[in-house]
Backbone bond lengths (Angstrom), bond angles and torsions (degrees), N, CA, C in turn:
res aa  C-N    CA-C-N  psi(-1)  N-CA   C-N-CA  omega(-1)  CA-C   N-CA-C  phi
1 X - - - 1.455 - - 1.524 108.27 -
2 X 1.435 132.74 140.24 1.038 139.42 -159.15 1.719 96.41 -103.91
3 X 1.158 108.04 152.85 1.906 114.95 -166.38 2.208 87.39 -76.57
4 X 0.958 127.50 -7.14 1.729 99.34 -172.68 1.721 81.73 -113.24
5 X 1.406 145.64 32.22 1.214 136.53 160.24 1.745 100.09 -94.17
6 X 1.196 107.29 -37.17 1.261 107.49 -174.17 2.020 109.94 -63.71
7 X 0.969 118.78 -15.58 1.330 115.31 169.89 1.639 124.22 -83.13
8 X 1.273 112.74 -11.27 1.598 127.50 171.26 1.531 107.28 -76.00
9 X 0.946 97.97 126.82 1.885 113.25 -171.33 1.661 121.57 -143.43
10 X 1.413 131.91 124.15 0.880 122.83 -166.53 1.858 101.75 -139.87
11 X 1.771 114.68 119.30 1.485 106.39 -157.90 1.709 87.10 -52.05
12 X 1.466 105.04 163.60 1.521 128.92 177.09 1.480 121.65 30.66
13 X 1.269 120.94 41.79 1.319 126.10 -179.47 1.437 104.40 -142.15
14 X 1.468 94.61 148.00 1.678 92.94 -160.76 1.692 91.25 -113.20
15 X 0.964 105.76 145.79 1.624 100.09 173.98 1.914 118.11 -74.85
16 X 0.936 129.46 168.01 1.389 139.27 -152.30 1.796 85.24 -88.68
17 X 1.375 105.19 161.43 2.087 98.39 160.44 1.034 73.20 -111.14
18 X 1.641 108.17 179.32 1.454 120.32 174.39 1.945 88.11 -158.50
19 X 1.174 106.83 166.97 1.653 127.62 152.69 1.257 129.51 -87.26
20 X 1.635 125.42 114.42 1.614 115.75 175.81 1.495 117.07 -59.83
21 X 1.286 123.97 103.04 1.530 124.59 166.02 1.332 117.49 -81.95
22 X 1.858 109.50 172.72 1.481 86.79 153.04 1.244 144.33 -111.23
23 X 1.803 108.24 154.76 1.486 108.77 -154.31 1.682 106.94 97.93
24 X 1.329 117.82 -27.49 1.594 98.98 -167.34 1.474 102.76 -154.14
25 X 1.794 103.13 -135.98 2.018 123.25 178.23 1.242 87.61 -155.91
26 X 1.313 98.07 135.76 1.416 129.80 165.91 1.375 105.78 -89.78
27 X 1.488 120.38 122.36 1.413 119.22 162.41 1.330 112.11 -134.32
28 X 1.986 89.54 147.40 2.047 89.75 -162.42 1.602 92.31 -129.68
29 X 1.791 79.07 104.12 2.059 104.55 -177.41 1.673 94.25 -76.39
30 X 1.271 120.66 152.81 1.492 130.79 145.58 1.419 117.29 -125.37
31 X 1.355 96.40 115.80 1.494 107.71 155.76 1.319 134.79 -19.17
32 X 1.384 148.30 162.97 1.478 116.64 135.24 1.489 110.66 162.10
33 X 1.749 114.33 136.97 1.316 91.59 -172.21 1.756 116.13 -93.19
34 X 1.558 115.23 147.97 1.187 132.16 -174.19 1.543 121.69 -127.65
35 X 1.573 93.66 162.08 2.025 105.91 176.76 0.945 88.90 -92.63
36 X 1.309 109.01 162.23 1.765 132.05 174.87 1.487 103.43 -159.68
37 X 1.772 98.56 118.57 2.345 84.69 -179.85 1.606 76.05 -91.36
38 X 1.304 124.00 146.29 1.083 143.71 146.20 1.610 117.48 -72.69
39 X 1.177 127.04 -73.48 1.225 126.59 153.09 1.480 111.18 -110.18
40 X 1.858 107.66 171.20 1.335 104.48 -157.84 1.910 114.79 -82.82
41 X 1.450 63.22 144.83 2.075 75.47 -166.43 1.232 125.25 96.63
42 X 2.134 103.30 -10.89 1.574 87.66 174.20 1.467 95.50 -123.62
43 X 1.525 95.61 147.23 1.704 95.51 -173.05 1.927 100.14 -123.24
44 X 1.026 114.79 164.83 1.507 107.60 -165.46 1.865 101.54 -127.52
45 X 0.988 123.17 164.18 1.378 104.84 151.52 1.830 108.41 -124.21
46 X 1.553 92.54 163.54 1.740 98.03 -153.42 1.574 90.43 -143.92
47 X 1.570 104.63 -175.79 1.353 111.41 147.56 1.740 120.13 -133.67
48 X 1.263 104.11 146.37 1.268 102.16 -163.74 1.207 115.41 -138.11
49 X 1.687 135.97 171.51 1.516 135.78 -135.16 1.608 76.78 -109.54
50 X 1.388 142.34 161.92 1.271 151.99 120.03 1.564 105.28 51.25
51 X 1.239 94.99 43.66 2.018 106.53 -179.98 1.451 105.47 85.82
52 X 1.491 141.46 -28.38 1.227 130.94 -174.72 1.173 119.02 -110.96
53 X 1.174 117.99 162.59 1.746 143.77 145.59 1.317 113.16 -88.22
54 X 1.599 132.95 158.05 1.349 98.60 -46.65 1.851 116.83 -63.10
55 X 1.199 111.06 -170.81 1.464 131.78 -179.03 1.387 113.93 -32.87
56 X 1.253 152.64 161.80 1.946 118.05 151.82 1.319 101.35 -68.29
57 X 1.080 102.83 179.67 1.718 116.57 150.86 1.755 140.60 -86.22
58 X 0.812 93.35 109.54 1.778 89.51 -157.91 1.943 110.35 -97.99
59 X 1.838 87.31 108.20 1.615 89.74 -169.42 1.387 117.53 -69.17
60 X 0.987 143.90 167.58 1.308 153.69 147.76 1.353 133.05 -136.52
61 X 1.580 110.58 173.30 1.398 104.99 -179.99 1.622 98.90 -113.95
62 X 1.129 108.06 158.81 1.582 117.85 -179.70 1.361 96.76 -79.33
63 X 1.363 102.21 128.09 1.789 124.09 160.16 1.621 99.93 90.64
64 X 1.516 125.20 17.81 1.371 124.01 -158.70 1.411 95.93 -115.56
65 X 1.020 134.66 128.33 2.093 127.21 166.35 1.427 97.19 -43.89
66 X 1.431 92.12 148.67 1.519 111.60 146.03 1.548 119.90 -120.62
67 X 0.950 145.69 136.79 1.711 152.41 142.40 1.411 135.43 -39.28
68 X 0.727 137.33 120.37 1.591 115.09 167.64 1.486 104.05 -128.45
């Protein structure tokens, strides 16, 4: 991870990990359907990235591959 990724922040979203390849980052999304209580007592079903809502955030560099 490069020291100016660490300043990108998004409330309740976790950023993606990924693997340095070459040329790019490998990132390994999962599908999948999920509960979510939105508020208490009500729970919804959804689908969501790697167990969560929303998605992570998946950094990159401009002009760099990404993977999925």
């Amino acid at each position: 991870m490069q020291m100016w990724e660490n300043l990108l922040e998004m409330p309740d979203v976790k950023k993606a990990e990924y693997k340095e390849v070459s040329g790019g980052r490998y990132f390994k999304l999962r599908a999948e359907p999920i509960k979510r209580e939105i508020v208490s007592g009500i729970v919804i079903d959804g689908v969501g990235y790697n167990n969560s809502t929303s998605a992570p955030l998946l950094v990159v560099v401009e002009g760099e591959n990404s993977l999925y």
